[in-house]
C-alpha positions as CSV (number, residue, x, y, z in Angstrom):
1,X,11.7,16.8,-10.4
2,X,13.2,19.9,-11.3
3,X,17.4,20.0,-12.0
4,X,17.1,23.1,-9.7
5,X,16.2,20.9,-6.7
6,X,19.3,18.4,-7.5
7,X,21.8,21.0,-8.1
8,X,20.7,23.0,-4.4
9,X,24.3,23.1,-2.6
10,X,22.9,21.9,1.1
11,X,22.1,18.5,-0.4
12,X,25.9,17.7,-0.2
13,X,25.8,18.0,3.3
14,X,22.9,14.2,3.6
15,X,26.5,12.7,2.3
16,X,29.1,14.3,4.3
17,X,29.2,12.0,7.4
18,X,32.4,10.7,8.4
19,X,31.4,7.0,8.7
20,X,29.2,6.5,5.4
21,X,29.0,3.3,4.2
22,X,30.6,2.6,1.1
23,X,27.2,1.6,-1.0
24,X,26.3,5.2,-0.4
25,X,29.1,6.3,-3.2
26,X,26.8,5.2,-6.0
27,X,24.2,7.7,-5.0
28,X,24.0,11.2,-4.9
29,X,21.7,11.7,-1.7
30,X,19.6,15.1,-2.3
31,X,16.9,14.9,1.1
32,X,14.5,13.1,2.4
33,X,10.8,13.2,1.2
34,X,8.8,11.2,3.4
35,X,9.2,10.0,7.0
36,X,6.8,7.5,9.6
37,X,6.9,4.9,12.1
38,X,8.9,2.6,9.6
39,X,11.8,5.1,9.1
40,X,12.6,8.1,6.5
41,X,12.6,7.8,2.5
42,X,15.1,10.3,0.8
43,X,15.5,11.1,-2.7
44,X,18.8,10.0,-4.8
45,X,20.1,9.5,-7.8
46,X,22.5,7.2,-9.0
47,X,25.9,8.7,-10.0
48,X,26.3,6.7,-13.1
49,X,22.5,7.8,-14.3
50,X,21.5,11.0,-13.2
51,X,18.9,11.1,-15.1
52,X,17.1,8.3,-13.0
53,X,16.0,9.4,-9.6
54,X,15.6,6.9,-6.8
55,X,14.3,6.4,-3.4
56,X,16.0,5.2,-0.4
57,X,14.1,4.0,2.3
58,X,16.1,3.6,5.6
59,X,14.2,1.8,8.2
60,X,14.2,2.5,12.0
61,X,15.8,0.5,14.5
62,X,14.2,-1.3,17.5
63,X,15.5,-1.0,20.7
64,X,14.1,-4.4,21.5
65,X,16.6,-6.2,20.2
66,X,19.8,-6.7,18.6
67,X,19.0,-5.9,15.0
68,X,16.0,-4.4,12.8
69,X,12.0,-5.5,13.3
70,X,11.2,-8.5,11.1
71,X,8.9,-6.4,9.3
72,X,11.8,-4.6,7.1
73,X,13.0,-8.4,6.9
74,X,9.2,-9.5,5.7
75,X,9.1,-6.8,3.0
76,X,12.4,-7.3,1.7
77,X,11.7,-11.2,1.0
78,X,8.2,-10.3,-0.7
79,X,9.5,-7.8,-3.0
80,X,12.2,-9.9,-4.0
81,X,10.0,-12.5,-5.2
82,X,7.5,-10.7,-7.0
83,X,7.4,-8.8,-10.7
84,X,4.1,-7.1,-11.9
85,X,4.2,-3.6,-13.7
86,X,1.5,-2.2,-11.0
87,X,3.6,-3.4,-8.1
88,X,6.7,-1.7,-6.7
89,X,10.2,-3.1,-7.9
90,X,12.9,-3.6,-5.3
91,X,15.8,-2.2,-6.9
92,X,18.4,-3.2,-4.7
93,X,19.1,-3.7,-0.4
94,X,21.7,-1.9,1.6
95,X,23.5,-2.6,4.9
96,X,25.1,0.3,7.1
97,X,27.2,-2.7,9.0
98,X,27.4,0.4,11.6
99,X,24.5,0.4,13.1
100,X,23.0,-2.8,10.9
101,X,20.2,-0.6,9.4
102,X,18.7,-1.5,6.4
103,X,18.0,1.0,3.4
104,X,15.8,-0.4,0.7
105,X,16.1,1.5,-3.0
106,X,13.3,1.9,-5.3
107,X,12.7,3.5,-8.1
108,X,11.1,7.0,-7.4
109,X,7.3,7.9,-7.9
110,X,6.5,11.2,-7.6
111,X,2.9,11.2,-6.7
112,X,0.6,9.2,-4.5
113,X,-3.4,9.2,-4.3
114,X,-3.5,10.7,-1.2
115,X,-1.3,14.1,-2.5
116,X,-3.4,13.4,-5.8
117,X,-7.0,13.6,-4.0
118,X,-5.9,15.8,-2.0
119,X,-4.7,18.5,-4.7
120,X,-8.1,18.4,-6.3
121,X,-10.0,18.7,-3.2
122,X,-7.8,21.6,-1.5
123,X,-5.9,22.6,-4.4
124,X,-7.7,23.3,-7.3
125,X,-11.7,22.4,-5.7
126,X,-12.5,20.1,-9.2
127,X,-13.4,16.6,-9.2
128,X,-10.3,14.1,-11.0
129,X,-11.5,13.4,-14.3
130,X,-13.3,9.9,-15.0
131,X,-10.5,8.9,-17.5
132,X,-8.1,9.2,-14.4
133,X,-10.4,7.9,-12.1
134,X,-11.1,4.6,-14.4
135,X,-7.5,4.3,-15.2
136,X,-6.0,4.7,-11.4
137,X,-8.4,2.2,-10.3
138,X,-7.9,-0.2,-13.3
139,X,-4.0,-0.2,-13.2
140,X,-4.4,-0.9,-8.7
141,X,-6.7,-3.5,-9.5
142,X,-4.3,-5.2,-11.8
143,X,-1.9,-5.2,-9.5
144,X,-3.7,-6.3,-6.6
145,X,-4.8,-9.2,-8.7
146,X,-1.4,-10.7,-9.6
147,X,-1.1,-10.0,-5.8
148,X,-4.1,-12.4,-4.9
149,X,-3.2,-14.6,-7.9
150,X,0.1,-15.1,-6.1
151,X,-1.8,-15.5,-2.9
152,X,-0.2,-12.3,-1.5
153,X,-2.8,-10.1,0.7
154,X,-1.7,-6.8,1.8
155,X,-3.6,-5.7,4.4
156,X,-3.0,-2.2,4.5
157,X,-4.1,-0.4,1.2
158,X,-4.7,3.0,1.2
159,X,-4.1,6.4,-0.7
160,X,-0.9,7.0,0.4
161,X,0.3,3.3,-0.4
162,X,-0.7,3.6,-3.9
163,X,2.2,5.2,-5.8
164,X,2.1,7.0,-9.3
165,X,4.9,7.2,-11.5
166,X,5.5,11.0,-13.1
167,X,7.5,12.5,-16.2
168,X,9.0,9.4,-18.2
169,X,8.6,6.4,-19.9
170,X,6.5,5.3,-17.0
171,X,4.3,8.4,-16.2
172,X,1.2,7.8,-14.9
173,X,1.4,3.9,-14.3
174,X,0.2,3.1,-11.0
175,X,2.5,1.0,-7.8
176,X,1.1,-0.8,-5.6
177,X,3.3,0.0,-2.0
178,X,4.5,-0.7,1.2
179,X,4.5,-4.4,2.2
180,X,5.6,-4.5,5.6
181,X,2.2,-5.7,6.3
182,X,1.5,-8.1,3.6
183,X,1.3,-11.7,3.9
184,X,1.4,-15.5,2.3
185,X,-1.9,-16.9,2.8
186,X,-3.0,-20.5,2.5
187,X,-6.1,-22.2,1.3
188,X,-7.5,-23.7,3.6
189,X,-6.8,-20.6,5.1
190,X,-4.7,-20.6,8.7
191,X,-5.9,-17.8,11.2
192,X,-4.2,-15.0,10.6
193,X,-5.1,-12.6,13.8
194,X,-2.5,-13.7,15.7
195,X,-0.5,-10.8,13.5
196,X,-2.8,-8.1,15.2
197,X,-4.6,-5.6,14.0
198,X,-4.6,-4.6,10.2
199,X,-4.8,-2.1,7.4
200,X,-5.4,1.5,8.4
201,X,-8.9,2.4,10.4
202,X,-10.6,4.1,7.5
203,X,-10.3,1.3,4.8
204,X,-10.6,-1.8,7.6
205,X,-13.1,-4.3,6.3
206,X,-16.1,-4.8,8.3
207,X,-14.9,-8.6,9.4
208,X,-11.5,-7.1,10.4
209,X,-13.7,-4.9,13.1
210,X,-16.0,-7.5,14.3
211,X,-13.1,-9.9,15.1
212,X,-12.5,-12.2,12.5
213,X,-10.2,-15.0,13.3
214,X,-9.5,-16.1,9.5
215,X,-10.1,-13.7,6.2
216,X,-9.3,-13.5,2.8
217,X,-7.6,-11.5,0.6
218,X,-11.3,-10.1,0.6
219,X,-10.8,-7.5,3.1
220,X,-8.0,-5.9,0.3
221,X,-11.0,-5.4,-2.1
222,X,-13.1,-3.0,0.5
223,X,-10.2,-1.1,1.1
224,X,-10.2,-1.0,-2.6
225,X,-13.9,-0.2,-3.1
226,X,-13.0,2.8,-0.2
227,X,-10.5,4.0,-2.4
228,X,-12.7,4.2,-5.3
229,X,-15.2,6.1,-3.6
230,X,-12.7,8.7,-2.2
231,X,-11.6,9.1,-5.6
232,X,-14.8,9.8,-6.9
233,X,-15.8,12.3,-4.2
234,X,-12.0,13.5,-2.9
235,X,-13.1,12.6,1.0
236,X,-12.7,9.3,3.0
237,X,-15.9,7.4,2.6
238,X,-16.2,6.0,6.2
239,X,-14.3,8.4,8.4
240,X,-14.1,6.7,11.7
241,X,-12.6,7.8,15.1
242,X,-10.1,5.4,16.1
243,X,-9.6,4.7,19.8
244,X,-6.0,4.0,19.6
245,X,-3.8,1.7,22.1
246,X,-5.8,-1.3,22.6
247,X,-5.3,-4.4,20.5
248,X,-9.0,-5.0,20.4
249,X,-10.5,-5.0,16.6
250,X,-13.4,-3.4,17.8
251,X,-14.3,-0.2,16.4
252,X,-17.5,1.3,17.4
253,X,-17.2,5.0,15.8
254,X,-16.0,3.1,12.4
255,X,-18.6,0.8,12.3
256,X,-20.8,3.7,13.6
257,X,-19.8,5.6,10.1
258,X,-20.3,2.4,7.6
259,X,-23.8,1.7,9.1
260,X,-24.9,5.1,8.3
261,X,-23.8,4.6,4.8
262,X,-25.0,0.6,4.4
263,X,-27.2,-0.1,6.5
264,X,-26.8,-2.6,9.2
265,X,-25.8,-5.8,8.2
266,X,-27.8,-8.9,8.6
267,X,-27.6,-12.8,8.9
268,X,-29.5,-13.0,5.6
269,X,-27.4,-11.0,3.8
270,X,-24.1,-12.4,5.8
271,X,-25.1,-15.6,7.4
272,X,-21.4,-15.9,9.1
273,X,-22.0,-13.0,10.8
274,X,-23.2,-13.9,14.0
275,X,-20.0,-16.2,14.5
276,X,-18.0,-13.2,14.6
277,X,-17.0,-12.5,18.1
278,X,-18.1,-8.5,18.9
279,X,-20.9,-9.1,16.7
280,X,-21.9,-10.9,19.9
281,X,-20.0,-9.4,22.2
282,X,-20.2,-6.1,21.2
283,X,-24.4,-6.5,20.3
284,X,-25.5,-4.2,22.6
285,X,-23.4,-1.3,20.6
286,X,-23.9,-2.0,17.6
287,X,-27.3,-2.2,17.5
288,X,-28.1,0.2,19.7
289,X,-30.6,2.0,17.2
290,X,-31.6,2.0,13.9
291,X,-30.0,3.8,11.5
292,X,-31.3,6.5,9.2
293,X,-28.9,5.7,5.9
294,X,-28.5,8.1,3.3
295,X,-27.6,5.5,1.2
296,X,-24.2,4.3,-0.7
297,X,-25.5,6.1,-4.0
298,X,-26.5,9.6,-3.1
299,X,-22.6,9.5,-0.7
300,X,-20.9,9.4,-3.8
301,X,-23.6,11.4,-5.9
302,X,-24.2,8.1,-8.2
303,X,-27.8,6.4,-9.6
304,X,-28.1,2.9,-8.8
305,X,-27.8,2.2,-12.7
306,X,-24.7,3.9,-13.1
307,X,-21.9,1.1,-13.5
308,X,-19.4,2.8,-11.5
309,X,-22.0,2.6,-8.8
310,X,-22.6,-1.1,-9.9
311,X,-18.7,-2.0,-9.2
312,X,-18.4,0.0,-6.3
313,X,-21.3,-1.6,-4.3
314,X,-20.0,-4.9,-5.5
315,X,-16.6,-4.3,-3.6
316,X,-18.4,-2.7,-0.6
317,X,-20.4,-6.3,0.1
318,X,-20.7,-7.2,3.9
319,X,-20.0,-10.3,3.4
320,X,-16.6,-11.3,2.3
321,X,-17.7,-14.4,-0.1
322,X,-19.7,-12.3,-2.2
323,X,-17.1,-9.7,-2.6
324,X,-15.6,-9.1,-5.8
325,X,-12.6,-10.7,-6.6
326,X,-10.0,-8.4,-8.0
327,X,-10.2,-10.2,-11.3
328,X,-13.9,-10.3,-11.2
329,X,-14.0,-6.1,-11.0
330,X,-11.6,-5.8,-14.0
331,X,-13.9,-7.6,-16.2
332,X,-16.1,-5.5,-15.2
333,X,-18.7,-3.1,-17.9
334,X,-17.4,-0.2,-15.6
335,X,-14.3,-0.8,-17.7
336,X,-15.6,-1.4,-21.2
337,X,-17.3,1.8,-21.1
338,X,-16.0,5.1,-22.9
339,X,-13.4,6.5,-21.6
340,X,-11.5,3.4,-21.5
341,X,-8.7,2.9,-18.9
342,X,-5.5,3.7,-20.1
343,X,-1.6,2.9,-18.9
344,X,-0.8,6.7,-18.2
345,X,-3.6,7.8,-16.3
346,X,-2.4,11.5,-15.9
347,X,-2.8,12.2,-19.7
348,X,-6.8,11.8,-21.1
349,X,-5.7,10.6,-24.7
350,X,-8.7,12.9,-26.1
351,X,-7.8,15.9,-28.1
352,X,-7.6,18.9,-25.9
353,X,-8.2,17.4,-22.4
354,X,-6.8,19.6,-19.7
355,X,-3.7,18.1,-18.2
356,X,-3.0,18.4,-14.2
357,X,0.0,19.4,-13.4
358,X,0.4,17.9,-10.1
359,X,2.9,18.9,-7.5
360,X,6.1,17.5,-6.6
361,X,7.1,16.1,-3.5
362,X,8.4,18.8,-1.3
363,X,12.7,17.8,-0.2
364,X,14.3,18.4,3.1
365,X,18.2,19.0,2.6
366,X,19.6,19.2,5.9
367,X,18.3,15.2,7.2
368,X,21.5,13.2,6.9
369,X,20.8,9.6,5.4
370,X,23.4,8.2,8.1
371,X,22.4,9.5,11.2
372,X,20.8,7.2,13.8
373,X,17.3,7.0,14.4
374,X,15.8,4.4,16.5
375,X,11.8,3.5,17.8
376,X,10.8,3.9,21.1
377,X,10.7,0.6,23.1
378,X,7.6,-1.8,21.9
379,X,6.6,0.7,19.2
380,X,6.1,-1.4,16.2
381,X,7.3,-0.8,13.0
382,X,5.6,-0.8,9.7
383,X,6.4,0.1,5.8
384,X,6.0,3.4,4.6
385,X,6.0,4.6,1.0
386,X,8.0,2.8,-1.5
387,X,8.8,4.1,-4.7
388,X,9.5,1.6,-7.5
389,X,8.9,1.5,-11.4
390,X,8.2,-1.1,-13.8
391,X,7.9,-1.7,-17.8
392,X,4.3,-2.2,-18.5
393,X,4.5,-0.9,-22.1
394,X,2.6,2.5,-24.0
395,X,-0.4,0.6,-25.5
396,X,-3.0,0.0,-22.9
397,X,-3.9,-3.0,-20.8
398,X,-7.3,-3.7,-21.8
399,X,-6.4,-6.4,-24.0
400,X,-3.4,-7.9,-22.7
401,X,-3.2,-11.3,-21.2
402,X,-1.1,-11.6,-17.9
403,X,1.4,-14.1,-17.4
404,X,1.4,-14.6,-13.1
405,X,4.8,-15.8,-12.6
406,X,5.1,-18.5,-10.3
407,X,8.3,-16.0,-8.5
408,X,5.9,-15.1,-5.8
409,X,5.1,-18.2,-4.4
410,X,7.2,-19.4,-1.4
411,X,10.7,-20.4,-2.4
412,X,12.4,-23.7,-1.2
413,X,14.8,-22.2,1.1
414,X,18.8,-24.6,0.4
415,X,19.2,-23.9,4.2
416,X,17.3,-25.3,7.1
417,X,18.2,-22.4,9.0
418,X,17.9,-19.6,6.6
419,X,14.7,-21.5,6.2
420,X,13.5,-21.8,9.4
421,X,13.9,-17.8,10.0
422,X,11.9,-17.2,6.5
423,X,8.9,-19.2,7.8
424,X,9.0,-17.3,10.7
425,X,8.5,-14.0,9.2
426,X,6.4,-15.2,6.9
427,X,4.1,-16.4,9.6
428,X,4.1,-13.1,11.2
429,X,5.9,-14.3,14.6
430,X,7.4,-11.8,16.9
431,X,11.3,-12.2,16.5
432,X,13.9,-9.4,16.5
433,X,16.8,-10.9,14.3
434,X,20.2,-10.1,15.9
435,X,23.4,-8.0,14.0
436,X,24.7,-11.9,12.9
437,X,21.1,-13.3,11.8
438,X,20.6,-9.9,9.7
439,X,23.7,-10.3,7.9
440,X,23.1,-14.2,7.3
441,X,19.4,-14.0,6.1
442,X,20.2,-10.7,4.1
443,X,22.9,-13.1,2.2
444,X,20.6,-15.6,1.8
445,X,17.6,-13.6,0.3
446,X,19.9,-11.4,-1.8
């Protein structure tokens, strides 16, 4: 981020607004970067640093209720309990008591995979170089397995969820983001599709579309191993048609795409797949014909002895037991293998490697950070890109032994009440919380 792009004169006018709250002094507000279902994400920096640039993400209110969706409440608590160097930090929480919106501030990443696949595939029409590839994927693994370790799934990893810090200290270390949909599972496991449908079409595991009733964190790792592939080949690796409105799990044209690829799945390579409910249901569609695959290894231009091809097929199993774990793919030979991973993945550490220069995020002066916005009845809200930063260290991971702090687990609430709303979230019930309840479970979690 340029000083050009702080110093442009119309950014004064995001902080101009007659009722701003007084937590907004501390920042100087420059525009907003990013906007979705969730709310809008602006760009700050902190008056008494201004050499630190930050992120602000203001969430949308519901006009269901009296108060914010529980997913903005959800993410808050999550964040607040976790600490992992590949994992977004939550710097701090804001109220407007105005309106009762909630702003969430993170330190700012200026990249993402998606804008980072999608340079090289529209931009500059070159593949990303292995060292990037190997790093990127080692550094989101990391932090997806302190995640798991912590018994934290996700559900909804993606390109554009998968932050990347730029120039500084940090540049190049990968964040995990965006944990509106994330959860606290259990072992035995509880059902968990009660919470509806999960993670975004393209990266849904195959047990997410056939209508599993319980899953593991195991349906994070094929959204993972579809990641991998669209980094190795800058396209999505199953690129479904989602027929949108309808609660149903069932996704013909997706599952259409990953049989092409796979192969249909069978009951000896998946033997809990004919308890899956539009395996039955749905039989008649899905195995309509036979398919003619091109194969997983000639999609992403790979030999079967190649261990990048190993790893990825590994994470792209049907069935969900014989998945990788995340801490099973980073002891992977993938990663022992020249180049090794590294904790800047933008900068090859050989001698003459090209650098990309990657672009910024573009900034749009004239959204004021105050003014109202609000969902449209029964439209649900859900996370959009956080931006956070961390202090993994300059001397590579490869070696390092992780401490998973015990912060992540669930946290004896002192009151029944506060209490009592946490589990709720955390169980993915359907409560609005009103102005009071915001301001009383804010306290408590903060």
């Amino acid at each position: 981020m340029g000083d050009g792009r702080a110093n442009n004169p119309n950014s004064h006018s995001n902080n101009s607004s007659s009722n701003k709250p007084e937590w907004l002094e501390q920042y100087d507000v420059i525009g907003k970067i990013g906007e979705g279902t969730y709310g809008l994400v602006f760009l700050a920096k902190v008056k008494s640093n201004r050499s630190k640039p930050i992120a602000i993400k203001k969430f949308k209110q519901s006009k269901d209720g009296d108060g914010v969706s529980p997913t903005a409440i959800r993410e808050i608590m999550l964040l607040r309990e976790i600490s992992h160097e590949n994992v977004v930090k939550l710097a701090n929480v804001h109220i407007n008591h105005a309106d009762m919106s909630l702003y969430l501030a993170f330190d700012y990443a200026e990249h993402d995979l998606y804008e980072i696949i999608r340079h090289h595939r529209d931009k500059v029409n070159q593949a990303i170089n292995p060292y990037t590839v190997k790093s990127l994927l080692w550094q989101l693994l990391n932090g997806l397995n302190y995640l798991h370790s912590n018994w934290i799934v996700h559900r909804d990893l993606k390109p554009s969820n998968i932050l990347v810090m730029g120039d500084g200290e940090e540049q190049g270390v990968v964040k995990i983001a965006d944990f509106g949909l994330a959860r606290i599972y259990q072992a035995p496991l509880k059902p968990l599709s009660e919470n509806g449908v999960v993670v975004t079409i393209w990266y849904r595991a195959p047990e997410l579309l056939l209508g599993a009733k319980h899953y593991t964190s195991a349906v994070d790792m094929w959204a993972v191993g579809c990641i991998f592939a669209e980094l190795l080949t800058l396209k999505p690796l199953f690129q479904g048609q989602e027929v949108k409105g309808t609660p149903n799990p069932f996704q013909l044209d997706q599952l259409d795409k990953i049989f092409k690829v796979l192969g249909h799945p069978t009951q000896e390579k998946w033997p809990m797949l004919v308890n899956l409910p539009h395996w039955q249901s749905d039989l008649q569609h899905i195995q309509g014909h036979k398919y003619e695959t091109a194969g997983l290894h000639s999609v992403v231009h790979l030999s079967h002895k190649n261990p990048a091809y190993e790893l990825l097929s590994q994470m792209l199993e049907y069935d969900p037991r014989k998945r990788l774990t995340a801490a099973q793919a980073l002891e992977h030979d993938y990663f022992r293998m020249e180049p090794l991973p590294g904790c800047n993945a933008l900068v090859p550490p050989q001698p003459g490697e090209k650098v990309v220069n990657y672009p910024t995020r573009p900034v749009d002066t004239s959204t004021d950070i105050v003014g109202t916005i609000s969902l449209q009845p029964s439209q649900p809200v859900s996370s959009g890109n956080s931006v956070s930063g961390g202090n993994p260290g300059r001397n590579g991971w490869r070696n390092k032994s992780w401490q998973h702090s015990d912060a992540a687990r669930c946290c004896t609430a002192s009151s029944s009440t506060a209490a009592d709303k946490k589990e709720r979230i955390r169980n993915g019930d359907d409560w609005i919380p009103s102005t009071t309840e915001i301001e009383a479970l804010l306290s408590f979690l903060i």
